[in-house]
Backbone bond lengths (Angstrom), bond angles and torsions (degrees), N, CA, C in turn:
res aa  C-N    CA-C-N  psi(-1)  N-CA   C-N-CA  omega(-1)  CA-C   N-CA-C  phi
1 X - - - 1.472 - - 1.525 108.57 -
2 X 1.254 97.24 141.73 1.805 105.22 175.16 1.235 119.00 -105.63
3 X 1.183 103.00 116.73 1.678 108.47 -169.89 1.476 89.78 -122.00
4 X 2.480 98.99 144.94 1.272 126.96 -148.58 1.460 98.61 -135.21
5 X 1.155 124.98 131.76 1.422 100.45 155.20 1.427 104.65 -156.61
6 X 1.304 128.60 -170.93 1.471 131.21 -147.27 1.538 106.42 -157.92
7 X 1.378 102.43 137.44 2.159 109.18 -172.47 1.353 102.95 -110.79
8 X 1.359 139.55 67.42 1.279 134.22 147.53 1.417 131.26 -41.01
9 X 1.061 134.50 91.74 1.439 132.03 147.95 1.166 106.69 -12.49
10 X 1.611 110.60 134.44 2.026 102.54 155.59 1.739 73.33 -148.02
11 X 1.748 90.77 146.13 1.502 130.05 152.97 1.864 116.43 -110.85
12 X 1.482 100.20 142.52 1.701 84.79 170.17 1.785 91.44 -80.86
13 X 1.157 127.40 -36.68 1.320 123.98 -150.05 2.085 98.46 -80.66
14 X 1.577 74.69 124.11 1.204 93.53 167.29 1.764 120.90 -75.76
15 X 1.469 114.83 168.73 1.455 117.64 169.62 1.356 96.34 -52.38
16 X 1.407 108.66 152.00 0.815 142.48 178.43 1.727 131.82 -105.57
17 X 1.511 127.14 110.21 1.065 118.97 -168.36 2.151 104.16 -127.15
18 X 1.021 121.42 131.85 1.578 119.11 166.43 1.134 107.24 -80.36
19 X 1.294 92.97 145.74 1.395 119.43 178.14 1.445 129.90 -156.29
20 X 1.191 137.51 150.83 1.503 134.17 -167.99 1.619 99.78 -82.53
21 X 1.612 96.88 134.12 1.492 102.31 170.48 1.475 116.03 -117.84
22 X 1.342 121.61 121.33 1.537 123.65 -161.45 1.504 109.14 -133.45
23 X 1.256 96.06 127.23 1.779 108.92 177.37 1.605 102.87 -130.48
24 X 1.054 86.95 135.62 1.783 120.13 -178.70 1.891 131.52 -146.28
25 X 0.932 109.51 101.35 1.620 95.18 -168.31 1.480 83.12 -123.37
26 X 1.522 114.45 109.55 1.817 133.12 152.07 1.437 106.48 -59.16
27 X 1.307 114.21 133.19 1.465 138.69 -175.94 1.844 119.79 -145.43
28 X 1.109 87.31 140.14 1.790 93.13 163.93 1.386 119.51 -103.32
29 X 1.419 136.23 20.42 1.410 139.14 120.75 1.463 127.41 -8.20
30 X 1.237 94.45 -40.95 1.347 103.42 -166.55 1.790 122.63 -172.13
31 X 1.348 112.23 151.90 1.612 110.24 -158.77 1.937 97.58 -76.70
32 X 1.443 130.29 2.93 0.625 124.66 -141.86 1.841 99.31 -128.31
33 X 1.540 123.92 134.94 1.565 99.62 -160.27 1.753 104.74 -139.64
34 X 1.525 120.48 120.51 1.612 109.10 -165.65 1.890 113.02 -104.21
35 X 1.122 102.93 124.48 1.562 100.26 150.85 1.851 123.36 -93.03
36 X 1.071 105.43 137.05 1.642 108.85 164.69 1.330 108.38 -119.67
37 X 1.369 108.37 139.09 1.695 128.86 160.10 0.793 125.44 -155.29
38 X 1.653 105.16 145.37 1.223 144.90 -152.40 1.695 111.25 -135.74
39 X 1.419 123.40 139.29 1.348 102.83 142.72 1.436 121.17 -126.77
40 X 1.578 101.86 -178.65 1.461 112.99 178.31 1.196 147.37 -45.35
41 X 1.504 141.89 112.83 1.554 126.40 -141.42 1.767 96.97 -128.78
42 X 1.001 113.51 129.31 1.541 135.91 -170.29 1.777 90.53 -90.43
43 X 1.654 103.94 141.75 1.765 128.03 -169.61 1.667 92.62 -111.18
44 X 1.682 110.15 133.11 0.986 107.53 154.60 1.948 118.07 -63.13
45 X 1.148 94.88 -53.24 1.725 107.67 -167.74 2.598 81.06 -91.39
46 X 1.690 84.44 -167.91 1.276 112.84 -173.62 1.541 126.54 -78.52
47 X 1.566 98.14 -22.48 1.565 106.40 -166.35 1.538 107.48 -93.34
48 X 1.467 120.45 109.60 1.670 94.72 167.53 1.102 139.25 -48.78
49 X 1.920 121.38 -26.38 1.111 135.68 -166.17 2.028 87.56 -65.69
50 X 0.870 142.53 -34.03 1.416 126.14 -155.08 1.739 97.01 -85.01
51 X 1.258 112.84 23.66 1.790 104.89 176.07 1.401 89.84 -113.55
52 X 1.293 120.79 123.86 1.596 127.88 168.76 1.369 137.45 -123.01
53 X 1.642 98.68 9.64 1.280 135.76 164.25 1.881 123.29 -69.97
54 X 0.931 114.30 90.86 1.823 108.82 -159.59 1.511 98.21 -87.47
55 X 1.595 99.78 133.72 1.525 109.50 -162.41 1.618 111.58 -106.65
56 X 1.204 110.23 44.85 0.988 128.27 159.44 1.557 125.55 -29.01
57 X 1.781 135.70 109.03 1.402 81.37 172.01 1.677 113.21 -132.43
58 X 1.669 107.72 161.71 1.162 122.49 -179.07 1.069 128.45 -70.56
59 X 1.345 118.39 166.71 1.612 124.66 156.23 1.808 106.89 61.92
60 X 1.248 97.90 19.94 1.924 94.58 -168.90 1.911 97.60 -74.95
61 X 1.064 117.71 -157.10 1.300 139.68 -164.97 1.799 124.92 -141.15
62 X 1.253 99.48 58.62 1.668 108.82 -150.14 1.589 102.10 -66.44
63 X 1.044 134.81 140.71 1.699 121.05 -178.75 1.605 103.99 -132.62
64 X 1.163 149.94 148.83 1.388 143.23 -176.10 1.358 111.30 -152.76
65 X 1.010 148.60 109.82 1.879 164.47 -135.31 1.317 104.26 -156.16
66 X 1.870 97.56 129.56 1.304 91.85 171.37 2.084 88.30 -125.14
67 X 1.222 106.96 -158.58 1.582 103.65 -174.69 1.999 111.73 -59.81
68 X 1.487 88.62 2.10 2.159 75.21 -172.87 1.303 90.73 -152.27
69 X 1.475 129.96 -31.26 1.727 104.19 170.14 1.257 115.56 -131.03
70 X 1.144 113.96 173.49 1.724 141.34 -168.35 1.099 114.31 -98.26
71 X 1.167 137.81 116.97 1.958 135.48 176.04 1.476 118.27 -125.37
72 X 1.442 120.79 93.26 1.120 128.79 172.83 1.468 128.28 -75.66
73 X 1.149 96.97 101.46 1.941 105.57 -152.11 1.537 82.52 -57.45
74 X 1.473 105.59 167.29 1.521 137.34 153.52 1.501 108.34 -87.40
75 X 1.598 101.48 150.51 1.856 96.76 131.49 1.125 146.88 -128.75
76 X 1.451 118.52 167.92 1.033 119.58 -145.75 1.632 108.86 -136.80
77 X 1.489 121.56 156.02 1.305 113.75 -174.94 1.963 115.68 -104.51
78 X 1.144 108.75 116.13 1.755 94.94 -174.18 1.149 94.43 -96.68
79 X 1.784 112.09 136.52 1.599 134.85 155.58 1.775 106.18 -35.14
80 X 1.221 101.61 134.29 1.294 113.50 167.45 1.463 120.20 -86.79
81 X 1.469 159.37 140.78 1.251 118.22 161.76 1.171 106.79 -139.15
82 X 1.687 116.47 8.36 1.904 119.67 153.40 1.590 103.01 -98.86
83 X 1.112 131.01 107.95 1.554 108.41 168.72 1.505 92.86 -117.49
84 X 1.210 120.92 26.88 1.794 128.07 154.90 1.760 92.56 -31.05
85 X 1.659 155.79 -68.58 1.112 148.32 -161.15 1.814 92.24 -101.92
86 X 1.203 117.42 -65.78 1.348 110.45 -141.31 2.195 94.97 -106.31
87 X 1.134 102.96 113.75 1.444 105.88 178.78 1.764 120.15 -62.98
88 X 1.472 108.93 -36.65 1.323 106.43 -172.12 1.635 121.95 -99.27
89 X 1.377 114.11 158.16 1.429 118.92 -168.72 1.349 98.54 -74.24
90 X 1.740 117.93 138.92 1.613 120.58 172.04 1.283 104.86 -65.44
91 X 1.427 97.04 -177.01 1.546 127.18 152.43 1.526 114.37 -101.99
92 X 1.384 99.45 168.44 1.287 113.24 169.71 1.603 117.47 -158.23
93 X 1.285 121.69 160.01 1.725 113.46 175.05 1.478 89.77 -110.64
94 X 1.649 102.76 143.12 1.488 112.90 172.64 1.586 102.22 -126.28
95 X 1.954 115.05 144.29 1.689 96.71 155.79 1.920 88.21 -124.36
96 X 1.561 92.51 160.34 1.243 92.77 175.38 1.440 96.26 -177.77
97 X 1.868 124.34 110.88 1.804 89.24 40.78 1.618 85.03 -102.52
98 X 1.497 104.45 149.13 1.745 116.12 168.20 1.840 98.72 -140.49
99 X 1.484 117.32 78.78 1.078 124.38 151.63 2.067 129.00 -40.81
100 X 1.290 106.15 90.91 1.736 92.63 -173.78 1.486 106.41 -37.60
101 X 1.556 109.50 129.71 1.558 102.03 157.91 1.692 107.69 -99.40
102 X 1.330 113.30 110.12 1.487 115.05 164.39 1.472 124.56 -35.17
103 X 1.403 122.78 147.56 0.970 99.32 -170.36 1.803 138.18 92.66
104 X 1.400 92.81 -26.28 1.904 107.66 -175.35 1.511 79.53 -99.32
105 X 1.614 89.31 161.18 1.509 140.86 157.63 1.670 109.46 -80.60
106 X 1.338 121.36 105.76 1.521 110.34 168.64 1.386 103.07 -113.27
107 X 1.772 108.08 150.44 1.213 126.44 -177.65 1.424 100.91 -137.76
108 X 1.944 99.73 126.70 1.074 112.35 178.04 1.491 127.63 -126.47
109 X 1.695 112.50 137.73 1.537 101.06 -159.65 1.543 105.19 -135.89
110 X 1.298 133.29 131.85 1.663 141.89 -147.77 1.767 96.98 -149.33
111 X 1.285 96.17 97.80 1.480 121.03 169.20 1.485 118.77 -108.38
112 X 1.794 117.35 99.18 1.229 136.05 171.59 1.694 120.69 -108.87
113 X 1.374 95.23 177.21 1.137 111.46 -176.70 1.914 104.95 -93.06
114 X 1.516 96.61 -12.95 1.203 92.11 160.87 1.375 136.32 -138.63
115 X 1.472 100.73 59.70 1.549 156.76 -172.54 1.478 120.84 73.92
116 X 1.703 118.32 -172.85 1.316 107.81 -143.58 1.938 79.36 -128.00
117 X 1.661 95.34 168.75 1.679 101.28 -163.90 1.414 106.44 -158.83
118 X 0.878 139.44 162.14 1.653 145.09 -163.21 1.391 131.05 -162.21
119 X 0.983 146.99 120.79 1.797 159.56 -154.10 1.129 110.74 -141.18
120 X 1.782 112.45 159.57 1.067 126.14 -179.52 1.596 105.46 -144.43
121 X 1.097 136.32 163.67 1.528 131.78 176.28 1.396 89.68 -176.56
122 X 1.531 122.82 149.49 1.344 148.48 150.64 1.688 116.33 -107.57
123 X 1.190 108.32 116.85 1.503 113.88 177.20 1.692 108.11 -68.76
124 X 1.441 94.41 150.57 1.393 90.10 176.19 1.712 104.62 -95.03
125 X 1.642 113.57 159.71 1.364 117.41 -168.98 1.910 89.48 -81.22
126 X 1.408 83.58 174.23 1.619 101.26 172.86 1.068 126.93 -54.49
127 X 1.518 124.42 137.82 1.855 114.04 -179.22 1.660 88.56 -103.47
128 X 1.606 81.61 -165.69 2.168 90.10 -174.28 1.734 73.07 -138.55
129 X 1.670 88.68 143.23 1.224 105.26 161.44 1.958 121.43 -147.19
130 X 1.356 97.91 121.69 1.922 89.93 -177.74 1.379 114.09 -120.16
131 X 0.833 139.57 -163.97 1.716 165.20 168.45 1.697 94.99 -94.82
132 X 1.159 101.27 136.57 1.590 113.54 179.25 1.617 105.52 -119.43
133 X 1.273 112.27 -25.41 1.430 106.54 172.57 1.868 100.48 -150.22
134 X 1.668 117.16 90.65 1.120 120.93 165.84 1.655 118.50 -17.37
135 X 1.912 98.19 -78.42 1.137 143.10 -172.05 1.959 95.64 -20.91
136 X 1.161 113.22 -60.83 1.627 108.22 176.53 1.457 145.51 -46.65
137 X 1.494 85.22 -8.59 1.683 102.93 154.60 1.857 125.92 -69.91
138 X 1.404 90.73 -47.39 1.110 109.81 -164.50 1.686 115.71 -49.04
139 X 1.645 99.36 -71.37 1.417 109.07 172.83 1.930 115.12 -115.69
140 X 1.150 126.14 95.43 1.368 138.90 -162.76 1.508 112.78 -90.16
141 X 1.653 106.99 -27.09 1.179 98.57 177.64 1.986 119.17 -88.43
142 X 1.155 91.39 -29.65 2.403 95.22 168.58 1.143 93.98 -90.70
143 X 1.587 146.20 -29.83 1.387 129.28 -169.98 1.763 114.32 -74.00
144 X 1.218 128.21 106.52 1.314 115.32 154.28 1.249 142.94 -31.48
145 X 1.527 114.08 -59.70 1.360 120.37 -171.43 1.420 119.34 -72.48
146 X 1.388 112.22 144.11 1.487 116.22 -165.43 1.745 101.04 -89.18
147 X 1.260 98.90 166.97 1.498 126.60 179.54 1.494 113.51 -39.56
148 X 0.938 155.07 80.13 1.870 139.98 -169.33 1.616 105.12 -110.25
149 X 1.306 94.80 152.21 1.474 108.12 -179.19 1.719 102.30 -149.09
150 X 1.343 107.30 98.38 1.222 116.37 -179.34 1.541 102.40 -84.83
151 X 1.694 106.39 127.81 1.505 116.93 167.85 1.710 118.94 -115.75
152 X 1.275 111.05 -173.45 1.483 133.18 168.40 1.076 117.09 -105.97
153 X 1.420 132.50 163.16 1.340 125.81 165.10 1.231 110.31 -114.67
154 X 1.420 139.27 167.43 1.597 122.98 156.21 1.374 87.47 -90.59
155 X 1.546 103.94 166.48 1.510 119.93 174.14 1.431 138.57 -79.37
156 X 1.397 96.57 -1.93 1.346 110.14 175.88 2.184 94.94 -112.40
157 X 0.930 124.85 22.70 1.742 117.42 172.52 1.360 121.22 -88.53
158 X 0.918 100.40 110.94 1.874 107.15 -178.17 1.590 105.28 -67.55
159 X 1.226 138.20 -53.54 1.006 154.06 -153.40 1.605 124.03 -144.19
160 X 1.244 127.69 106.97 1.597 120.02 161.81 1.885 131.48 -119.75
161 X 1.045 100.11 -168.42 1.538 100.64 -164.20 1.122 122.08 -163.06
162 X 1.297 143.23 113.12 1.509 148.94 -135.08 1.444 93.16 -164.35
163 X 2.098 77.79 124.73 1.595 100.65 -159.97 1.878 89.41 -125.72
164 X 1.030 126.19 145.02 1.677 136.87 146.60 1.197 117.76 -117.56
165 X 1.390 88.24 136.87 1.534 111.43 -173.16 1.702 105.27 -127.22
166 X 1.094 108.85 153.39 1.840 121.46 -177.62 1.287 97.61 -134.43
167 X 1.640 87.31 131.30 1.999 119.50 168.01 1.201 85.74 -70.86
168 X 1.425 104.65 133.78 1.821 110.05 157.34 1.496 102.13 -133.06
169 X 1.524 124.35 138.97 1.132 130.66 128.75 1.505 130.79 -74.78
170 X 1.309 106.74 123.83 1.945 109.65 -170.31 1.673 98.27 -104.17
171 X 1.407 119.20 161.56 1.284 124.81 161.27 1.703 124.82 47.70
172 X 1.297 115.03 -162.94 1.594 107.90 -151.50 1.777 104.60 -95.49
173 X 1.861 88.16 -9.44 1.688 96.06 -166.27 1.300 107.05 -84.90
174 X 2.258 126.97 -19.07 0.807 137.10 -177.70 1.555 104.76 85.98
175 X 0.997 111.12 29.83 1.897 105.23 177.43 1.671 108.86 -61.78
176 X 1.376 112.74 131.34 1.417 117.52 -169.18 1.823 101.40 -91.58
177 X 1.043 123.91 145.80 1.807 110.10 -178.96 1.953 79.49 -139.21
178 X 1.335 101.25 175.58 1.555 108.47 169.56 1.808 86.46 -136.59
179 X 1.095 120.59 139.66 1.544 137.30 -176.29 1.674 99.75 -145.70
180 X 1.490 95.11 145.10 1.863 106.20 -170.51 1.597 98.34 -112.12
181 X 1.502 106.03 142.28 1.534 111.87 174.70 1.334 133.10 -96.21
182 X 1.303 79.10 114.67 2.069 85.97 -177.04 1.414 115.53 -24.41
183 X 1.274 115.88 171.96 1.673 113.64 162.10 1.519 105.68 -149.76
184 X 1.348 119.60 33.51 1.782 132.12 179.57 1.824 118.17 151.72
185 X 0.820 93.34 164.89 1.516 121.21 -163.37 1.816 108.35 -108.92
186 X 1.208 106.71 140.32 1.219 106.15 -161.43 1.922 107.01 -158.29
187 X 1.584 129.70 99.52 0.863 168.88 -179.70 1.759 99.79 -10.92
188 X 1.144 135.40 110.16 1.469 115.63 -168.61 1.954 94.70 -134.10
189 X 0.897 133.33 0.41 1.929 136.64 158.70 1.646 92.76 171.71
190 X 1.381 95.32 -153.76 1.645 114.29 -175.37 1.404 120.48 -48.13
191 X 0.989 147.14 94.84 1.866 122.12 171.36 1.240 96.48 98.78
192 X 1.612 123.63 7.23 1.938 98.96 -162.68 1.729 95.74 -138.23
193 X 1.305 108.56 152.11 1.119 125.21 -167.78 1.555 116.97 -127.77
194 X 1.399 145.34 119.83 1.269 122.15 145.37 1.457 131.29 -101.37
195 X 1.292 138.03 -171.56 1.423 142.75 -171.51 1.325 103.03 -96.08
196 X 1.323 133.93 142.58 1.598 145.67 171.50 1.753 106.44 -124.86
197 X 1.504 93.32 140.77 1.692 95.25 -161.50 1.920 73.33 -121.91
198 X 1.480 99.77 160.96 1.375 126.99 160.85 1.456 107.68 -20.17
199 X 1.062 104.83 169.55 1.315 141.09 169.73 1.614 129.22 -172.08
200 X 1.363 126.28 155.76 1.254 135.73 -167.41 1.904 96.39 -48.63
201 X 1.681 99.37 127.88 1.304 92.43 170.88 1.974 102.54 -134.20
202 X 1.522 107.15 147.39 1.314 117.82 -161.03 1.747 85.36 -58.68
203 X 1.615 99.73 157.10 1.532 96.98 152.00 1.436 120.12 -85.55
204 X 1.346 136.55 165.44 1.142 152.12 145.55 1.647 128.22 -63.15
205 X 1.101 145.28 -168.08 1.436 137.92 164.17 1.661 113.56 -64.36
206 X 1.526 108.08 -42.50 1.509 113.89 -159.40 1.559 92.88 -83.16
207 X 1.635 88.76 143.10 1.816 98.59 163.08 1.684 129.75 -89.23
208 X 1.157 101.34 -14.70 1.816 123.49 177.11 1.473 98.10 -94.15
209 X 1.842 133.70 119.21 0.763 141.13 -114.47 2.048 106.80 178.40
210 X 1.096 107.29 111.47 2.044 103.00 -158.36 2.129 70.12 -110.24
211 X 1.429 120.53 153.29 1.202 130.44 165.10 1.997 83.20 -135.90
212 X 1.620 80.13 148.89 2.002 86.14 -173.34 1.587 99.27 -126.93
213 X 1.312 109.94 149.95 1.765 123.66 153.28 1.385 110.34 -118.32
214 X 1.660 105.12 110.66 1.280 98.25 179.13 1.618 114.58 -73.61
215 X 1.830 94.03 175.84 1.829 96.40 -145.94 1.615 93.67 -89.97
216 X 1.159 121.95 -18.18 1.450 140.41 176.22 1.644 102.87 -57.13
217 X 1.355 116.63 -67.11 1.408 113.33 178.07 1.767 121.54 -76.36
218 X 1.251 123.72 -10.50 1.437 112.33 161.43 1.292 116.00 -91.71
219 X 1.486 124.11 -5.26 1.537 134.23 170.13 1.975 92.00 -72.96
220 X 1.014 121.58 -35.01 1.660 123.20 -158.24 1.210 69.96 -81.90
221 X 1.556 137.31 -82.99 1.421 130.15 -137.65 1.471 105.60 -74.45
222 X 1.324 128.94 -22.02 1.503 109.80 173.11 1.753 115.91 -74.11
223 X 1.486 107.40 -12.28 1.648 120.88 -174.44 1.894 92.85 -74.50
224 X 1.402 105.29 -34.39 1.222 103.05 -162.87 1.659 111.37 -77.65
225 X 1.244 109.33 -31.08 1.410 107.47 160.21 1.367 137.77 -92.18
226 X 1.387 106.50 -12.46 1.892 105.50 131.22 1.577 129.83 -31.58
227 X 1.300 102.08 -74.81 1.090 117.34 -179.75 1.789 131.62 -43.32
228 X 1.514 70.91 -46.20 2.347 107.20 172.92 2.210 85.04 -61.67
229 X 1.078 96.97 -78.96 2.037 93.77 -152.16 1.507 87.54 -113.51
230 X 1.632 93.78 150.45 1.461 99.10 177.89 1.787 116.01 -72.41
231 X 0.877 108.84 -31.77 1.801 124.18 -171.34 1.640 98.73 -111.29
232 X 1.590 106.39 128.59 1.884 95.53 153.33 1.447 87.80 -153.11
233 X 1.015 117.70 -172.62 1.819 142.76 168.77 1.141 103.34 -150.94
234 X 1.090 107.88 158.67 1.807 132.40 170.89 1.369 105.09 -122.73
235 X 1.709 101.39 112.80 0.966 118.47 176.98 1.819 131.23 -62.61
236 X 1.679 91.39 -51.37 1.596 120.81 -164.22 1.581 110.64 -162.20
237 X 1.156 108.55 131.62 1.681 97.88 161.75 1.755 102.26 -120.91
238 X 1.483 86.32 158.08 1.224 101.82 -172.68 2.021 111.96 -123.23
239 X 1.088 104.67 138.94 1.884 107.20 -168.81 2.020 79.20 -115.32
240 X 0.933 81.63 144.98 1.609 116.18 179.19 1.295 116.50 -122.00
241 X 1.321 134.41 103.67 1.606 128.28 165.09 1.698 119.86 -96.56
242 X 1.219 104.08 119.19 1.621 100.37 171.32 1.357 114.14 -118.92
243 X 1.257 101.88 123.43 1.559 108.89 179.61 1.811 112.64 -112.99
244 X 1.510 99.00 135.51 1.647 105.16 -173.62 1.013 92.01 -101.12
245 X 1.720 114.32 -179.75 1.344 119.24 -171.28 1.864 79.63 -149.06
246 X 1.673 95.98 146.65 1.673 115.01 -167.66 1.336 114.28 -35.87
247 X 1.461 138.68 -41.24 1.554 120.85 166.67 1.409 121.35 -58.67
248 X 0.899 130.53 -40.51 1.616 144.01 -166.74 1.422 99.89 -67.67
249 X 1.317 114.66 -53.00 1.734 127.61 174.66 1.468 115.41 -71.30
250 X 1.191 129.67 -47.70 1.548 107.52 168.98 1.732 105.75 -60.73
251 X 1.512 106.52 -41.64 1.707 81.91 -158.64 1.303 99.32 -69.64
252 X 1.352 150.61 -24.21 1.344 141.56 145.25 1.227 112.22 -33.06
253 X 0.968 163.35 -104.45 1.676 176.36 128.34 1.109 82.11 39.82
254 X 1.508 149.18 -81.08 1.249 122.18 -134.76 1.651 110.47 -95.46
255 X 1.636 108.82 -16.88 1.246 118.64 176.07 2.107 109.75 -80.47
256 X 1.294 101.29 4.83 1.810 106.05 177.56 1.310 101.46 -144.97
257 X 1.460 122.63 -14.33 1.798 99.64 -166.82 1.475 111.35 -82.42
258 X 0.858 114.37 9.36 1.818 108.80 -153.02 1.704 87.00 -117.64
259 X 1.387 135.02 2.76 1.369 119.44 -175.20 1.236 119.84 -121.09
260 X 1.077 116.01 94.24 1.749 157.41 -175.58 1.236 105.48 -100.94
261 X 1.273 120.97 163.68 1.648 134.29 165.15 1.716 102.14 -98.11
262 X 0.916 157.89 5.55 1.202 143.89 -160.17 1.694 102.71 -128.46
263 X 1.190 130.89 -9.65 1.292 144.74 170.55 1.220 148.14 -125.09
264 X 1.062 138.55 129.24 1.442 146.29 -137.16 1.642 113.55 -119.85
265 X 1.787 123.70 85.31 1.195 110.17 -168.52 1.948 113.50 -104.20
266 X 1.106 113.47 137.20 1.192 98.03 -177.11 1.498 122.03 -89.48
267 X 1.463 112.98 10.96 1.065 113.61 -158.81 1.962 92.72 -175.58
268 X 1.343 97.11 153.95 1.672 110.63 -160.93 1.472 87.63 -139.79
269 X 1.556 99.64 115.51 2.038 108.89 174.56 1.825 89.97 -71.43
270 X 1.461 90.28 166.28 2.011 119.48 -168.77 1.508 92.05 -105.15
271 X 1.076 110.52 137.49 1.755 117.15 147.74 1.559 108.76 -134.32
272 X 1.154 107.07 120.78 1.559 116.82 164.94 1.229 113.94 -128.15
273 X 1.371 107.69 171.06 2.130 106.53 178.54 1.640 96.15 -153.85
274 X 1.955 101.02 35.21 1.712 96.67 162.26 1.326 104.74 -121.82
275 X 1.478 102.78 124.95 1.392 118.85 -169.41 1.693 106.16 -73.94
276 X 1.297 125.97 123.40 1.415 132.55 -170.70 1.334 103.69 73.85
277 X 1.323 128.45 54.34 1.355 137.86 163.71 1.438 117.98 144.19
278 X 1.252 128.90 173.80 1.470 143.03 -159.19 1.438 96.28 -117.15
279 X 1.071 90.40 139.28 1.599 126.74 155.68 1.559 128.70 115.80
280 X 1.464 148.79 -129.22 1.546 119.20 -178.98 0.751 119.05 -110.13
281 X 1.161 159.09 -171.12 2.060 147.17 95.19 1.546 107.16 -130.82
282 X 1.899 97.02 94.02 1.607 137.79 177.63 1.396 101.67 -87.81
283 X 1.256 120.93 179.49 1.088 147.93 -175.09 1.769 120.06 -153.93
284 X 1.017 104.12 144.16 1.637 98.05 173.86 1.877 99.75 -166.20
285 X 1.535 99.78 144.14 1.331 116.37 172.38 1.555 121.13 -134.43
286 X 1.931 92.84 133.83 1.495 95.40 -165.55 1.897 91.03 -95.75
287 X 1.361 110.91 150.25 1.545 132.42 149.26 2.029 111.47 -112.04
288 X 1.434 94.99 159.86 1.726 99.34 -168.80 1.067 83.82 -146.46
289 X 1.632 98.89 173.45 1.673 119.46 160.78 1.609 101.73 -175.92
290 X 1.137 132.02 141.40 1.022 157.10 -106.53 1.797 122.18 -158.99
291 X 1.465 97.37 84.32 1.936 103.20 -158.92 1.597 98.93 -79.86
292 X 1.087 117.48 123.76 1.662 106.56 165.65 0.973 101.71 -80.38
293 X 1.106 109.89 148.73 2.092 118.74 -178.33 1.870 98.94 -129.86
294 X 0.804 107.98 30.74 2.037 119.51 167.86 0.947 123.91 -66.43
């Protein structure tokens, strides 16, 4: 018998190419708006953890345009405060003041020495968001009906998320805290339970839109801060709408949807929308409104 056989080399690591890696998420949080970049760094051995060199990069040329002005970011140095892997303080590009205008087209353009990269994002316009039935604050334990906060969408929102939060005064000194309200319960060992708050949820076709807190779980969480301080009041609650717009939401989705306990992936698909390099520049805009409960 003739016996054959054959010595193939195998690497997992593929060729290797650099490239600029840029994250940016535009917001109306604040008048103030950051890009970071970085690029791609090639491993002698397998482990990423053994690169401890942070590839930060400098001296680039950050540019940001919307239909009528020009914003030539700065830079800037951000505090480090794990340098457990990476010892030195980043960079960052800042413009300010750069108020998001909802609604605009931004175009973004990053010319280095260790190459050049380009983006696009459209903000989504403003949603409306109210209280549909105050009154369910008031008395939670004879009242049936749960918490609602009917919103809008803009028409360009891939994704939103509506959060409430309650002013509380605690104790005799009046300490003010702001605390967010669960909206479910979620299995944590034997006998034990914790609270689960929102998360990014896709939109649907319709733009008119009810988000609920059931009356069962803010009856648990107001028991729970009984229990926590002898004295509180509720000052105000506050509903929060955040709406993403389609880049921001896939690269979310694919960077969280896939992580379950019941499945085994060997590999995680890329979404980016920066041309000559990886990574985002999303947008998202928050709307509020504000129940006095006095």
């Amino acid at each position: 018998m003739l016996c054959s056989s054959c010595d193939d080399n195998f690497s997992p690591k593929g060729d290797y190419q650099q490239r600029l890696v840029v994250y940016s998420v535009l917001s109306n949080r604040s008048d103030t708006q950051f890009v970071r970049v970085y690029t791609t760094y090639n491993l002698t051995g397998f482990d990423p953890a053994e690169h401890t060199t942070d590839t930060d990069v400098r001296g680039a040329s950050v540019t940001m345009t919307d239909d009528s002005t020009s914003y030539h970011l700065k830079q800037t140095i951000i505090p480090r405060y794990d340098t457990s892997r990476y010892s030195t303080n980043p960079v960052a590009y800042f413009a300010f003041p750069c108020p998001l205008r909802p609604g605009k087209q931004y175009s973004l353009a990053i010319t280095s020495d260790q190459g050049n990269a380009t983006a696009k994002v459209s903000a989504p316009t403003h949603g409306n968001i109210y209280c549909s039935y105050p009154l369910s604050f008031k008395a939670p334990d004879t009242d049936p009906e749960p918490i609602v906060a009917s919103i809008e969408l803009s028409p360009i929102t891939q994704a939103y998320l509506v959060r409430l939060y309650l002013d509380v005064y605690f104790g005799p000194n009046l300490a003010r805290k702001r605390l967010e309200v669960p909206t479910g319960t979620a299995p944590t060992g034997f006998q034990q339970a914790q609270f689960t708050y929102p998360t990014l949820e896709r939109r649907t076709s319709q733009s008119l839109l009810n988000a609920f807190f059931p009356r069962d779980i803010y009856v648990a969480f107001l028991k729970g801060l009984a229990s926590q301080y002898e004295s509180f009041q509720i000052i105000s609650a506050t509903f929060i709408l955040t709406q993403v717009e389609t880049n921001l939401y896939k690269y979310y989705k694919i960077a969280n949807g896939f992580q379950d306990p019941y499945s085994i992936r060997e590999d995680q698909p890329d979404f980016t929308n920066i041309v000559g390099g990886v990574g985002v520049f999303g947008a998202m805009v928050e709307d509020s409104v504000v129940v006095d409960l006095r």
